[in-house]
C-alpha positions as CSV (number, residue, x, y, z in Angstrom):
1,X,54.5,-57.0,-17.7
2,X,55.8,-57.8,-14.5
3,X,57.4,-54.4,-13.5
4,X,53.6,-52.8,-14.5
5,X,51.9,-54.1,-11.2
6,X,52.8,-53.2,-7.8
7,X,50.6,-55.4,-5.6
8,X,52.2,-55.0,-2.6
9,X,50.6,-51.1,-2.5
10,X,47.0,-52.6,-2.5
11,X,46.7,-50.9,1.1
12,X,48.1,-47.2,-0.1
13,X,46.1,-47.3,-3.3
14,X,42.5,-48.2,-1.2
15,X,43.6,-45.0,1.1
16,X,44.1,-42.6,-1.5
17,X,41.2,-43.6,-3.2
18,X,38.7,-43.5,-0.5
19,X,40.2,-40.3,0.6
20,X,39.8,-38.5,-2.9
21,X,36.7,-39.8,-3.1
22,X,35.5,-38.3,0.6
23,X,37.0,-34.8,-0.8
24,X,35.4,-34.8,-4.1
25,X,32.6,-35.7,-1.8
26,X,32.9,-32.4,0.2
27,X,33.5,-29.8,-3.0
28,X,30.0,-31.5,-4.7
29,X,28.4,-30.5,-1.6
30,X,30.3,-27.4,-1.4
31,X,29.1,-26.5,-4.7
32,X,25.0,-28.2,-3.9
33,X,24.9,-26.1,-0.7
34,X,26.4,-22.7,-1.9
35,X,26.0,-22.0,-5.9
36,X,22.5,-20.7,-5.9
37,X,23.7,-17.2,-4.3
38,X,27.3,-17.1,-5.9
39,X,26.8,-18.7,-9.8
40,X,23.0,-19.7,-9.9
41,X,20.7,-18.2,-12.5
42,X,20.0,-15.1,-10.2
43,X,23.6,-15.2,-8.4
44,X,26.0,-12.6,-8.1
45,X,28.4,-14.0,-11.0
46,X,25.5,-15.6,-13.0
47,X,26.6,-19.1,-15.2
48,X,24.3,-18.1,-18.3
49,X,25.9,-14.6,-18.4
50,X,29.3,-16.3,-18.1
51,X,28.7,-19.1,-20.8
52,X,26.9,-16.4,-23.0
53,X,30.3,-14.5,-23.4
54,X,32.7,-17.6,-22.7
55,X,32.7,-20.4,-25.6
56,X,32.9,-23.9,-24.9
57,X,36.5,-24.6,-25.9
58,X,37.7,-21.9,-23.3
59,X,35.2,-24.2,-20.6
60,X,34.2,-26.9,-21.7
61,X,31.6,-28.6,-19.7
62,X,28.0,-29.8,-19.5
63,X,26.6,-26.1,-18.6
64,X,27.3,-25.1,-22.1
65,X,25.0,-27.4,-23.0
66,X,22.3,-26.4,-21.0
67,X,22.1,-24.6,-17.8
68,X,19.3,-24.3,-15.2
69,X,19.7,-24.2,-11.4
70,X,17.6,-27.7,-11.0
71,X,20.4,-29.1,-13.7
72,X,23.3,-27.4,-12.1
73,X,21.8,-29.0,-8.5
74,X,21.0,-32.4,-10.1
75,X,24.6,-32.6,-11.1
76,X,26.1,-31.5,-7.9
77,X,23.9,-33.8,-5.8
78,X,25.3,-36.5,-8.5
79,X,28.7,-36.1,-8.1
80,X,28.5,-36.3,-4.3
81,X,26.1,-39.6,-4.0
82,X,28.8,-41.0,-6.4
83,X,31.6,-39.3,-4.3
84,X,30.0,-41.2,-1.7
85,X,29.4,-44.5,-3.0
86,X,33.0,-44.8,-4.0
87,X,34.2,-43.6,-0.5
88,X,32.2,-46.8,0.9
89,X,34.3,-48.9,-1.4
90,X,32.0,-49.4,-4.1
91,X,34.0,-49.0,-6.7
92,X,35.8,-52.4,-6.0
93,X,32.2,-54.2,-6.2
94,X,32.1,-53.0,-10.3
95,X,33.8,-54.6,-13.0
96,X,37.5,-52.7,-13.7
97,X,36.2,-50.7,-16.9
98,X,33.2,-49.6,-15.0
99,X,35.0,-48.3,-11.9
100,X,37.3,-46.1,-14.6
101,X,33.7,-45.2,-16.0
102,X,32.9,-44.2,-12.4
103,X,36.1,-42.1,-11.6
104,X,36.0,-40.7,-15.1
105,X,32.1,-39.6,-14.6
106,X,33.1,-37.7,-11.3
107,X,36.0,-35.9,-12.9
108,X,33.5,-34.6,-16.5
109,X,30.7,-33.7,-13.2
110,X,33.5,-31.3,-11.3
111,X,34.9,-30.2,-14.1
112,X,31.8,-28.6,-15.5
113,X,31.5,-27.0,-12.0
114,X,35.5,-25.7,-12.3
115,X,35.0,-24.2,-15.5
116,X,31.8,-22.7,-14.8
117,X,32.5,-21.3,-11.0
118,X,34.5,-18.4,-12.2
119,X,36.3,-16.2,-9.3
120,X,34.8,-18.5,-6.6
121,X,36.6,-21.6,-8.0
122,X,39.5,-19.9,-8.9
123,X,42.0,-21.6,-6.3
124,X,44.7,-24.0,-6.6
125,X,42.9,-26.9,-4.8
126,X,40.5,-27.4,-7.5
127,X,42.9,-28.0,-10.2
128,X,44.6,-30.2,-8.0
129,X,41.6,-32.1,-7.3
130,X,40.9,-32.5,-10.7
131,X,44.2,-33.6,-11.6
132,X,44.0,-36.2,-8.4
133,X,41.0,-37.3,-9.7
134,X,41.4,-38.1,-13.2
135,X,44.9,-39.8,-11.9
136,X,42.5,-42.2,-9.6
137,X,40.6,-43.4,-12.4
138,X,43.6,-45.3,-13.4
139,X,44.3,-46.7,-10.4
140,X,42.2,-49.8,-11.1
141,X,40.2,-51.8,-8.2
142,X,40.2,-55.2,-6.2
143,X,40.5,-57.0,-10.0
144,X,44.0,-55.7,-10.8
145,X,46.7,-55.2,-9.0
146,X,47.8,-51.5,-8.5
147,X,49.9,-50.0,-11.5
148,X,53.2,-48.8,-10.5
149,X,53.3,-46.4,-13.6
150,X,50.7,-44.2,-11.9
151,X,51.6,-44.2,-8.7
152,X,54.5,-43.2,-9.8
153,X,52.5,-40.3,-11.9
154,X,50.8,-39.8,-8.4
155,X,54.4,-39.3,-6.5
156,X,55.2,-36.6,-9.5
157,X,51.9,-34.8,-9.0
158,X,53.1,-34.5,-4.8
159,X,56.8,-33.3,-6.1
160,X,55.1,-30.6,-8.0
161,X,52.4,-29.4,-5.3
162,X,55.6,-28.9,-2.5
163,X,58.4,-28.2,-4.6
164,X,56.5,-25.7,-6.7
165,X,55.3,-23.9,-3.0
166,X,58.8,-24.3,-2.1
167,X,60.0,-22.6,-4.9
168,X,57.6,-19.9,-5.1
169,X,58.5,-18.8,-1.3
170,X,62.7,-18.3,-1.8
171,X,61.8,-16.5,-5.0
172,X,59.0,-14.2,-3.3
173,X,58.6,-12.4,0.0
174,X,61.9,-12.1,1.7
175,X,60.6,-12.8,5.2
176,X,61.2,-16.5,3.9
177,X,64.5,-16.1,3.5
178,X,64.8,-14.5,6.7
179,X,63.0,-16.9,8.8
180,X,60.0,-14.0,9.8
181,X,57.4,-15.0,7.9
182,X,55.3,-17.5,10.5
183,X,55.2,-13.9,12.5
184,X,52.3,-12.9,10.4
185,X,50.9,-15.8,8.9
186,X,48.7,-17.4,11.4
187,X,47.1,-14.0,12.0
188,X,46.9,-12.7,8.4
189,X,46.0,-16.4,6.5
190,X,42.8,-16.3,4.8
191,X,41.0,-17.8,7.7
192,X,42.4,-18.6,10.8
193,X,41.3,-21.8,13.1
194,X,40.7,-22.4,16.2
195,X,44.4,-23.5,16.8
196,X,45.4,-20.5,14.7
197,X,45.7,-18.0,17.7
198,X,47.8,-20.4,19.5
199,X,50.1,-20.8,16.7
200,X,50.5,-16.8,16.4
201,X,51.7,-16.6,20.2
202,X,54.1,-19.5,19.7
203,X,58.1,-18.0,20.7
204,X,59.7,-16.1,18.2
205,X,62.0,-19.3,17.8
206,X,59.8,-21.4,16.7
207,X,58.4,-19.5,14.3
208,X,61.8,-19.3,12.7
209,X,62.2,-23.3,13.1
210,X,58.7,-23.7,11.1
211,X,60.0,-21.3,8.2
212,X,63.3,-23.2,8.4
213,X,61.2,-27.2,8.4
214,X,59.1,-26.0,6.0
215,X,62.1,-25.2,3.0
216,X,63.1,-28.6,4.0
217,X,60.0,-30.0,3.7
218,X,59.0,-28.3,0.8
219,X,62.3,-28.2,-1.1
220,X,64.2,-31.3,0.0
221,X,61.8,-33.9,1.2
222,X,59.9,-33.7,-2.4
223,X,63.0,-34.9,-4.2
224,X,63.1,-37.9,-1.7
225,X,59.5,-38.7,-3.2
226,X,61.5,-39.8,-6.1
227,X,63.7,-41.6,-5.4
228,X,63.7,-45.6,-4.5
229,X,61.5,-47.5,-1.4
230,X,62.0,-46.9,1.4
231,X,63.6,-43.7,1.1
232,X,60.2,-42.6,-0.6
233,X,57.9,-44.4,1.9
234,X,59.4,-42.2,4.7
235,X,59.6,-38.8,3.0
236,X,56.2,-39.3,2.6
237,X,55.4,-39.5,6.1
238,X,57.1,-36.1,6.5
239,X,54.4,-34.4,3.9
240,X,52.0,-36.2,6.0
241,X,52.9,-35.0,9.2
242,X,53.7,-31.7,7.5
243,X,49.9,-31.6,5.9
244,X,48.5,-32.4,9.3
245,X,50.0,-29.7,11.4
246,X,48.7,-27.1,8.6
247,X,45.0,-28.9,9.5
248,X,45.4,-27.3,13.1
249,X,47.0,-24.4,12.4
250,X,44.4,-22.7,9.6
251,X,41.6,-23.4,7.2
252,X,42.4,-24.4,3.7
253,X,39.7,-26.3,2.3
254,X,40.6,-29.6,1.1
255,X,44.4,-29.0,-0.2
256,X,46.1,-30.3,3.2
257,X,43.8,-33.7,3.0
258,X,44.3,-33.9,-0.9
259,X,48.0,-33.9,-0.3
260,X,48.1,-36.4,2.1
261,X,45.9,-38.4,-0.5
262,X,48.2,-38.5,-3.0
263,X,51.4,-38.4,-0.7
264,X,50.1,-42.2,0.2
265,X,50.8,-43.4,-3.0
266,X,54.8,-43.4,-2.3
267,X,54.0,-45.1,1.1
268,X,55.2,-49.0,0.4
269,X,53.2,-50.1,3.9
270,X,55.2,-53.6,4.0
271,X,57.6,-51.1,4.7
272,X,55.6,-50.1,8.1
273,X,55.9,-53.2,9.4
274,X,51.8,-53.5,7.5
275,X,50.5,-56.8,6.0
276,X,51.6,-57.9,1.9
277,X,48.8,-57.8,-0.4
278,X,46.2,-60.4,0.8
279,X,45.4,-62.7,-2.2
280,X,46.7,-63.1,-5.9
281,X,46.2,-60.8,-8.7
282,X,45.7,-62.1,-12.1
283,X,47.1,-60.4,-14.8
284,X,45.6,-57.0,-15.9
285,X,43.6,-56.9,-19.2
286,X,46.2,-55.6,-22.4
287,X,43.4,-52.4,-22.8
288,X,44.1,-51.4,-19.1
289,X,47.7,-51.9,-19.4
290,X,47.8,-49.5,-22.9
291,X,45.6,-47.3,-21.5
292,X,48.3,-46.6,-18.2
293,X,50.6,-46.2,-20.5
294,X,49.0,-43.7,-22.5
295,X,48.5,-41.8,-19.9
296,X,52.0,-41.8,-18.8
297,X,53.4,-40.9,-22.1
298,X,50.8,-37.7,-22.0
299,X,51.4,-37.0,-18.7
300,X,55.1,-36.6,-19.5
301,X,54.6,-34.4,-22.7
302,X,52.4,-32.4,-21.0
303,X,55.0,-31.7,-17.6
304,X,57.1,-29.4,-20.0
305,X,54.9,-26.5,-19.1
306,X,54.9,-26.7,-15.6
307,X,58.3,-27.9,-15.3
308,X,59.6,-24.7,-17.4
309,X,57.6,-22.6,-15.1
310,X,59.2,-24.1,-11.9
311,X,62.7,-23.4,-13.6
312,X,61.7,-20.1,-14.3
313,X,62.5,-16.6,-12.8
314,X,58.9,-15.5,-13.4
315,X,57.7,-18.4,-11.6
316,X,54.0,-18.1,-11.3
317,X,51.6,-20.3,-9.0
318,X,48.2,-22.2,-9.3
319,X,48.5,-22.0,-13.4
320,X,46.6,-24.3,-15.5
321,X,48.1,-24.6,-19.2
322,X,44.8,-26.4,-20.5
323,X,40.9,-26.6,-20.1
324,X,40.9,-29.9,-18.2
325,X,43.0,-28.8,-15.4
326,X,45.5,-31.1,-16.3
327,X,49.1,-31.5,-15.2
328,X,49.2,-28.3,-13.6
329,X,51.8,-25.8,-11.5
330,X,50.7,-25.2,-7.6
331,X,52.1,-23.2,-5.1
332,X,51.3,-20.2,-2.5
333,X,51.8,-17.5,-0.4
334,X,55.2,-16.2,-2.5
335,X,54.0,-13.2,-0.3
336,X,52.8,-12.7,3.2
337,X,50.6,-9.9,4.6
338,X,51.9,-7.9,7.8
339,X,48.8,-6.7,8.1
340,X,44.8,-8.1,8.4
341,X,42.7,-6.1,7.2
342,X,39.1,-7.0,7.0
343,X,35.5,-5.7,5.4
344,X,32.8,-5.7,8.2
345,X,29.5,-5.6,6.1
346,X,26.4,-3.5,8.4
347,X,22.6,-2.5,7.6
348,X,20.3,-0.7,8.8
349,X,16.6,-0.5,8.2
350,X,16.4,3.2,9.3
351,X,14.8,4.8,6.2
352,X,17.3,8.2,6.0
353,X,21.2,7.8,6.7
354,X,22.6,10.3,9.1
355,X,25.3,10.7,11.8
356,X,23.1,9.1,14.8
357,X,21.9,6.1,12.4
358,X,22.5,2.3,14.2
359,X,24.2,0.1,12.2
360,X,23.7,-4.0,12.4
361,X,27.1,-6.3,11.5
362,X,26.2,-9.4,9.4
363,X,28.2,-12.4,10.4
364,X,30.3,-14.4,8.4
365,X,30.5,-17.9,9.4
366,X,34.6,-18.2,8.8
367,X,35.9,-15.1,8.1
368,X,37.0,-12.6,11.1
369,X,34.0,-10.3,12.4
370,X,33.1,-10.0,16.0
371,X,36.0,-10.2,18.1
372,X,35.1,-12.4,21.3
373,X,34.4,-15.2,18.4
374,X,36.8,-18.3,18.5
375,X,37.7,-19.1,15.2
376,X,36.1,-21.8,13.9
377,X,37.2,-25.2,11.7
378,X,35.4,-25.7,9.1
379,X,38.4,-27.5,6.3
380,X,37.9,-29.7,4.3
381,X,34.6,-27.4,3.8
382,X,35.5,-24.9,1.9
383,X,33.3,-21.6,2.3
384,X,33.9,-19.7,-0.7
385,X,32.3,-16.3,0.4
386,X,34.7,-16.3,3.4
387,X,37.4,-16.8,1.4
388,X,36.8,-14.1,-1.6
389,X,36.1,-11.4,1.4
390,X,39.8,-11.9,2.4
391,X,40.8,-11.0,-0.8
392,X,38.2,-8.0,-1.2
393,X,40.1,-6.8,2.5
394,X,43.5,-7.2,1.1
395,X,42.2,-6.1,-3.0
396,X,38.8,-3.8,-3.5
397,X,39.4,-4.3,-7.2
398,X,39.8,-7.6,-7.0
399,X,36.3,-8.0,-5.1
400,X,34.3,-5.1,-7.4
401,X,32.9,-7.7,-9.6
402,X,30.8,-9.8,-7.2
403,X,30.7,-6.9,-4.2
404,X,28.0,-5.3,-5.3
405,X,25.9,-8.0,-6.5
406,X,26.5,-9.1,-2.9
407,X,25.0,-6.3,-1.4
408,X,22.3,-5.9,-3.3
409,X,21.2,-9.5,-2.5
410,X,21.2,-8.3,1.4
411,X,19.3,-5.3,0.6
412,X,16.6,-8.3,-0.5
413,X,17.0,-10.5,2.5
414,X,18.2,-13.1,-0.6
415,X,17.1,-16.7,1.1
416,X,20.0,-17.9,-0.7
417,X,22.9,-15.2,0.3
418,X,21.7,-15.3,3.9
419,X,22.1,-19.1,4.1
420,X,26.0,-18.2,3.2
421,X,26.1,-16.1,6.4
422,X,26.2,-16.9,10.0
423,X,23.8,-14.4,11.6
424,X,21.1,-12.3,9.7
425,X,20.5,-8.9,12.0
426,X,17.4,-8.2,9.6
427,X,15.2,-11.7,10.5
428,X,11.7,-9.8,9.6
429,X,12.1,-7.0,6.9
430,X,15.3,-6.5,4.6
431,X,17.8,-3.3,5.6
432,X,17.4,-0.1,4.2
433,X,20.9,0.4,3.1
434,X,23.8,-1.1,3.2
435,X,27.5,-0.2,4.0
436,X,30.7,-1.6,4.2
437,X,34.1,-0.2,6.7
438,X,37.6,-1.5,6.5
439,X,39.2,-2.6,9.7
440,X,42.3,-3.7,11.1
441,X,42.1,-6.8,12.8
442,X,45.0,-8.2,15.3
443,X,45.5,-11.2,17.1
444,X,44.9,-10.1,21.1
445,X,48.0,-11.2,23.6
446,X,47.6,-13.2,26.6
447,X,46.5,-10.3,28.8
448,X,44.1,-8.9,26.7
449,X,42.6,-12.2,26.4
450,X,41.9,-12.5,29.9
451,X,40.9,-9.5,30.5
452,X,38.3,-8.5,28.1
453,X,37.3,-12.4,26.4
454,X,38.4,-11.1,22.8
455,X,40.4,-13.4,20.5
456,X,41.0,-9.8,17.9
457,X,41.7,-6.7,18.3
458,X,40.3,-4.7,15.5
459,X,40.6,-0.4,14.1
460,X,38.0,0.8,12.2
461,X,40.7,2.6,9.2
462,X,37.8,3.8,6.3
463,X,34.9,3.7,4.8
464,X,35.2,0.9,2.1
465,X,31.6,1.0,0.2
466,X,29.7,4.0,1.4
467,X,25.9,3.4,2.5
468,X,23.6,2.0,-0.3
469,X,20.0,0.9,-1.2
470,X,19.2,-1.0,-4.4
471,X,18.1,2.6,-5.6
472,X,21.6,3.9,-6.0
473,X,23.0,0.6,-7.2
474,X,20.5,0.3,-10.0
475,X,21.6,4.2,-10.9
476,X,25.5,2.7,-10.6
477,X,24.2,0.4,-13.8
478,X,23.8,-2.5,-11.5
479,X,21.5,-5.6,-12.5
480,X,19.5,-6.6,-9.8
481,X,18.9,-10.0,-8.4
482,X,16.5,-12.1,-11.4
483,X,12.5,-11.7,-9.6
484,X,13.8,-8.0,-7.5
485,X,12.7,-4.6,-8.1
486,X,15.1,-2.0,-7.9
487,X,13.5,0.5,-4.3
488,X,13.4,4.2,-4.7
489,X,14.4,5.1,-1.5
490,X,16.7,8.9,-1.8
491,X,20.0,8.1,-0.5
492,X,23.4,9.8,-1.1
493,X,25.3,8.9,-4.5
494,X,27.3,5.5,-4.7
495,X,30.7,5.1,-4.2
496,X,32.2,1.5,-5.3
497,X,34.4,-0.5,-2.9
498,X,38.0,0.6,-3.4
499,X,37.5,3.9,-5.2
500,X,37.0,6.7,-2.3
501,X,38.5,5.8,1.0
502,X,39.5,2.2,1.3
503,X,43.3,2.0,-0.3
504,X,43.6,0.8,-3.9
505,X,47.3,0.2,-3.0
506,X,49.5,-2.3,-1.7
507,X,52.8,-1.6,-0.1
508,X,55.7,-3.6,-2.0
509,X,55.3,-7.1,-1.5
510,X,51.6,-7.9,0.1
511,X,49.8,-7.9,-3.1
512,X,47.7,-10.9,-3.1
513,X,48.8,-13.6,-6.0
514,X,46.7,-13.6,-9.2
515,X,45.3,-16.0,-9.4
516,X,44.6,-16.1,-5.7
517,X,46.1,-20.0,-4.7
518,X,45.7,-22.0,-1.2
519,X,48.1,-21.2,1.4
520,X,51.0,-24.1,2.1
């Protein structure tokens, strides 16, 4: 079948696959380097406690098989030396069923991850990179030329990450349809970057002109994906370019680089003035060629329910309409926060609480905390503590079932928690108690900056979780850390995050999206 192969995209295919492969290469080490503390055994959402009340055909994965935190690491460390090899283009060295075999492995590895990693994998990105990934393993290798019917699936998979964020924004927060939105947005996003301060102080104008690129971009461009070469080629370019000024202008994991990824499968690079394919390709093998084609045709069956979503009034983002993550709706931020409002997290290892006690901050390594801090960049890395504590800031429900857990693991000096953190004020013996306040945290203006050195301004507004030792929490029902002793030291009764004094409320509009999805 002549119209199956599309040799001259040999160049786009080796990018997007040697750039998936690089991100599925960060979220295995993501997961290596963090799950002890947030999913382990002892962790503050344990994975046998989940898989003890969650049957397999709701996750399946290779943790309902078994589960250990040497397994969970072995496969983690797995996935990312084969992340790895097939980022170095190994994947071309291995006969064409065997590079499938390869892709497929590393999808079944993260997958088990997904559908283990509860609220701390519950963003848009990792469907999508599961979706981009299982895509990839049918994009063949040096042997066969590049099949046009999935890079044509590829170009659909783009259409729905834009046009489904595009979507999501007229139908939402109305400071889209006004233009206002990119007022707030660099100061209120999840976690700023360096750049991000830079992008808040940008003329009013401007802002408006982003909000204004951006329904072209997200709403116009994508249908252009669509549509014959070399239309698509340079529609794609625009994501591109679109994708990398979000790089510089906040931190969202790998979703910026996983869209440009798959946004180079529409690029035809003869097109670009690049070089043709470099040698012949034989024919592909009859199994490979059913095997595309089967996906196609389930690919297709499957887009009703995302398709019926975007159509809809009730439009909802991030969804995933089955177990394997596949074919899936995306979008984000169909609402905007006027406001930051952050959880500073202190201790103190005086053994009584009163009026005159010091308190110590812990610092985050992402999120907002002391305010002569630059932001930091840290996408594609995603750090998934950093993350979850801009949603406890913006919902204390939202955060109750891993809070506490959290605390109680500082109260411990947890090896494992304090690796997630950027500065430990407790180095020799663990706090005391533990408490957590609710600030407001701005962007500073030029003259502040130069004055005091301070990239925020921030307002202490109330008491979010008032002081604690593991004492009270194990009163509160709590389960301790596996290997901890509950202390008895006396300290005033518990109060959980959200219900006295920090607000349970949202004014109309700045609720955060459930589930929570990757800013666009």
């Amino acid at each position: 079948m002549q119209w199956f192969a599309a040799p001259e995209y040999w160049l786009s295919r080796l990018l997007v696959q040697r750039l998936l492969a690089a991100v599925y290469l960060t979220g295995f080490l993501a997961a290596a380097l963090q799950f002890r503390a947030l999913i382990g055994a002892g962790g503050m959402l344990p994975v046998p406690r989940f898989t003890a009340r969650v049957p397999f055909r709701q996750s399946p994965g290779l943790f309902h098989l078994h589960y250990s935190d040497r397994f969970f690491a072995a496969v983690a460390w797995s996935g990312a030396a084969l992340s790895a090899a097939l980022a170095g283009g190994l994947g071309d060295a291995v006969p064409l069923w065997a590079s499938i075999l390869w892709w497929a492995a590393l999808w079944v590895l993260y997958l088990s991850i997904v559908n283990v990693g509860q609220t701390w994998y519950s963003f848009g990105w990792e469907s999508l990179l599961l979706e981009a990934g299982f895509l990839a393993a049918f994009l063949g290798n040096a042997d066969t030329a590049p099949p046009a019917p999935v890079l044509w699936l590829m170009r659909w998979l783009v259409f729905r990450v834009e046009f489904g964020a595009g979507l999501i924004k007229l139908r939402g927060d109305s400071c889209w349809r006004d233009l206002t939105c990119l007022r707030y947005h660099h100061e209120t996003q999840p976690m700023p970057g360096p750049l991000s301060w830079f992008f808040h102080r940008l003329p009013d104008p401007l802002h408006r002109v982003e909000v204004a690129a951006n329904h072209v971009t997200q709403l116009a461009v994508p249908v252009c994906l669509l549509l014959p070469q070399p239309v698509a080629t340079f529609a794609a370019c625009v994501v591109i370019a679109t994708q990398l000024w979000l790089i510089a202008s906040g931190n969202f994991a790998w979703l910026n680089w996983l869209t440009i990824a798959l946004a180079l499968a529409a690029v035809d690079p003869v097109r670009l003035g690049l070089p043709a394919h470099p040698r012949a390709y034989g024919a592909a093998p009859a199994w490979y060629e059913a095997l595309v084609l089967a996906l196609a045709a389930a690919v297709l069956v499957l887009s009703y329910w995302p398709v019926r979503n975007m159509v809809s009034r009730r439009q909802v983002m991030n969804r995933s309409f089955n177990r394997l993550h596949l074919v899936n709706s995306y979008g984000a931020f169909g609402s905007v926060n006027r406001l930051r409002q952050e959880v500073v997290v202190e201790g103190t290892d005086e053994p009584a609480v009163t009026r005159h006690t010091v308190w110590k901050e812990y610092g985050f390594k992402g999120k907002p905390g002391d305010v002569r801090r630059l932001p930091r960049q840290y996408a594609p890395y995603h750090l998934r503590l950093d993350w979850l504590m801009w949603f406890a800031g913006i919902s204390p429900a939202y955060a109750r079932p891993w809070f506490l857990p959290f605390v109680a693991r500082l109260l411990v000096n947890d090896p494992d928690t304090l690796r997630l953190l950027r500065h430990n004020p407790f180095p020799d013996a663990p706090p005391t108690h533990v408490r957590a306040t609710l600030h407001l945290y701005r962007f500073t203006d030029w003259r502040e900056l130069r004055e005091t050195g301070a990239w925020w301004h921030r307002t202490a507004l109330s008491e979010y979780l008032a002081p604690v030792d593991l004492a009270a929490l194990g009163r509160s029902g709590y389960r301790p850390p596996l290997g901890h002793r509950l202390r008895t030291v006396p300290t005033e009764r518990i109060r959980r995050p959200g219900t006295h004094g920090a607000p349970t409320h949202h004014p109309p509009g700045r609720t955060p999206d459930h589930p929570p999805g990757p800013p666009e």
